[in-house]
N, C-alpha and C positions, 0 to 999 in steps of 0.2 A: 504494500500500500504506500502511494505517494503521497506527500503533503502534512506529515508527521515531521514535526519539529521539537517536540519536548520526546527525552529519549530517554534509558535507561544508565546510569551514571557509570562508568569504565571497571569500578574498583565492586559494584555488586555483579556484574556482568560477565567476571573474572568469577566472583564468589558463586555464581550460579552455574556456571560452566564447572567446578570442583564440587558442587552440590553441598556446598555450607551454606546453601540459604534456608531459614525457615519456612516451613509449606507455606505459610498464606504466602511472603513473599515470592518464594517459586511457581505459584499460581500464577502469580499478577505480571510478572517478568516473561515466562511462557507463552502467556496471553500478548503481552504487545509482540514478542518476538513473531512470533506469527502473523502478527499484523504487519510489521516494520520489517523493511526492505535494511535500513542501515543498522538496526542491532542485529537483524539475522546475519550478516555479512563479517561483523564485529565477533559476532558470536562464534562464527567459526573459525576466525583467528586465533581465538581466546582458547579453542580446544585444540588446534593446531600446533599452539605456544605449550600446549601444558602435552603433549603428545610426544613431543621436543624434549620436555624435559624428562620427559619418564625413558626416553632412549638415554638420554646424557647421566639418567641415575648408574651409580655402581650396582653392583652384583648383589644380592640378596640370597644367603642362605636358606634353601625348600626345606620343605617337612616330608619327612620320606614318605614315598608314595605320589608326591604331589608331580613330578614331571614324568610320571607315567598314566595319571588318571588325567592329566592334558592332555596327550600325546595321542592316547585312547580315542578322545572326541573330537579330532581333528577332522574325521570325516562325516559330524553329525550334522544333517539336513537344518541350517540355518533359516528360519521364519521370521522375518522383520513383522513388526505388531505394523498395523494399519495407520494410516495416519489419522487421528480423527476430523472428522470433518466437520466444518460451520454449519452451526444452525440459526440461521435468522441474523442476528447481530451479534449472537455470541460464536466467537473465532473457538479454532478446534479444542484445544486443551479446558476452555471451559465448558464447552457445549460436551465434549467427553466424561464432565464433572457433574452439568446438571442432567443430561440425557435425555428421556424423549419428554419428559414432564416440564410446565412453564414455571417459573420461580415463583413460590409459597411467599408472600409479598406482605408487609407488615407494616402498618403504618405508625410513622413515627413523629408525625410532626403534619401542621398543616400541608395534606398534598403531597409529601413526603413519605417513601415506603423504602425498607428495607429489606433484604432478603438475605440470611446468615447463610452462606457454604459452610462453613469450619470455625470453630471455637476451640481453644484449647490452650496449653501452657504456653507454647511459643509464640501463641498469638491469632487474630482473627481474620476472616475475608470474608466478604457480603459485595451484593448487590445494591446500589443506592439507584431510585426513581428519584426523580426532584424536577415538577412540574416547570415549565418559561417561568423563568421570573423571580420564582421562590428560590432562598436561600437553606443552607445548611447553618444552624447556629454560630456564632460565631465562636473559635476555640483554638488552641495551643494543644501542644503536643506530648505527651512524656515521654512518648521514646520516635519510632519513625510510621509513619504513613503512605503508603504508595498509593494515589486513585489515579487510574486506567479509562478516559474517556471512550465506552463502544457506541454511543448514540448521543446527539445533539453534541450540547457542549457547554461547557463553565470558567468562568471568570474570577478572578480574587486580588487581592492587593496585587500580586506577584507578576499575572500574567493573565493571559487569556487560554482556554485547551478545548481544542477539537474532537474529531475521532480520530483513536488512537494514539492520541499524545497521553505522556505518564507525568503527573505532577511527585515532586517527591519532597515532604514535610518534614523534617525534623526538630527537634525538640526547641527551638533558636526561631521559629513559625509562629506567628497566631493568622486564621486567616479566615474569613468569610467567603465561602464560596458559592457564587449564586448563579444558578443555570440560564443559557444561552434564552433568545427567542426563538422560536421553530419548534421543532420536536422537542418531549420531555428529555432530559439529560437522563443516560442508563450510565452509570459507572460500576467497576468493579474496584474495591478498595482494600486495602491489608493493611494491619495496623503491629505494633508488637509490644503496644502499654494501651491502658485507655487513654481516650480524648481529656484536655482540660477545657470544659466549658467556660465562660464569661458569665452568662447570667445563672440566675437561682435555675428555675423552670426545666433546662437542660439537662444541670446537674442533679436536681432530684429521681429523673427520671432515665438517669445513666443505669444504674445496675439495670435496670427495668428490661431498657434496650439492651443490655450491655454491650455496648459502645465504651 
C-alpha cells in the first residue's frame, strides 16, 4: 500500500524480526507490515542482517543425538502455512485473528466502541470505532501505545494519520485524538500499561473498560 507515511520505528522493527516483541505489539506491527510497502522491505533487511549474523556466530556445542535427528529430516515434505488473507479492512494477520465472525463491539464513550483481541500481563490490543468528529478522551501514557489506522483516519496534537499509518505514544505523550471527516475511524491499538486519563469521568470508568 502506497501513501503510508507514519511507519514502524527501526529499533522495534529489529525487535520484531528476533520476536522480542510482546503479542499485542506483534499484532499491530504484522498488521501494518502487511499493509506497508516500506516496512515490508525494511523488514526483510532486518532478517537478512540477523541471518548474517547467525553464519558469523562461532561453533556451538550439540547435544548428542541432535545432528543426527536433523540430518534425519532433511528430506521431510516442507508445507509453508497459507498466507492469510484480508477480510474487508482488516489486513491478513488480523483478519487470521478475528476470522469469519464481525468484532463483538462495546461501547465506551459517546459513539465510541471498542473491541478487546487480547488482554493479558504483557499487555493489551482492541479494536477502536470512533465516529467523524468525536474524540478519544484526552490522556498520557505509562508505558507505550501503538494505534494502526485501517479505516478513515485521526488527528492529535502531533500529526495527522490515515490508512495505515502507525502512530507510536510513549510515556513523554499526552494527546487527544479525534477522528477524521468521512468514514468512522477503525483503528487497531496495543498498549503495555494503562492509559493516564485527564478528567474524572475516564478514569473512573478505566478498570471498567480496562483500558
Amino acid at each position: 500500500m502506497t501513501g503510508i507515511g507514519h511507519h514502524v520505528p527501526e529499533a522495534m522493527l529489529r525487535d520484531y524480526a528476533t520476536g522480542a516483541l510482546p503479542y499485542p505489539f506483534e499484532l499491530v506491527v504484522a498488521t501494518h507490515v502487511s499493509m506497508c510497502d516500506t516496512c515490508r522491505a525494511a523488514l526483510g533487511a532486518e532478517e537478512a542482517l540477523g541471518g548474517a549474523a547467525l553464519d558469523g556466530a562461532g561453533p556451538e556445542d550439540l547435544t548428542p543425538g541432535l545432528r543426527d535427528a536433523v540430518l534425519s529430516r532433511l528430506d521431510d515434505t516442507v508445507i509453508a502455512p497459507p498466507r492469510p488473507a484480508r477480510r474487508g479492512i482488516y489486513p491478513g494477520p488480523l483478519a487470521e485473528l478475528i476470522g469469519d465472525r464481525d468484532p463483538r463491539w462495546r461501547s465506551v464513550g459517546p459513539g465510541v466502541r471498542q473491541s478487546i483481541l487480547h488482554d493479558d500481563a504483557d499487555g493489551s490490543a482492541r479494536l477502536l470505532f470512533i465516529p467523524p468528529g468525536e474524540a478519544v478522551p484526552e490522556h498520557g501514557h505509562n508505558g507505550l501505545e501503538l494505534t494502526l489506522v485501517l479505516q478513515g483516519s485521526f488527528h492529535d496534537e502531533s500529526d495527522s494519520f490515515g490508512v495505515g499509518d502507525l502512530e507510536v505514544a510513549d510515556a513523554d505523550m499526552v494527546h487527544l485524538p479525534i477522528a477524521g471527516d468521512g468514514l468512522p475511524c477503525i483503528c487497531l491499538a496495543a498498549t503495555d500499561a494503562p492509559l493516564r486519563f485527564k478528567s474524572l469521568v475516564p478514569r473512573l470508568a478505566q478498570r471498567f473498560f480496562r483500558i
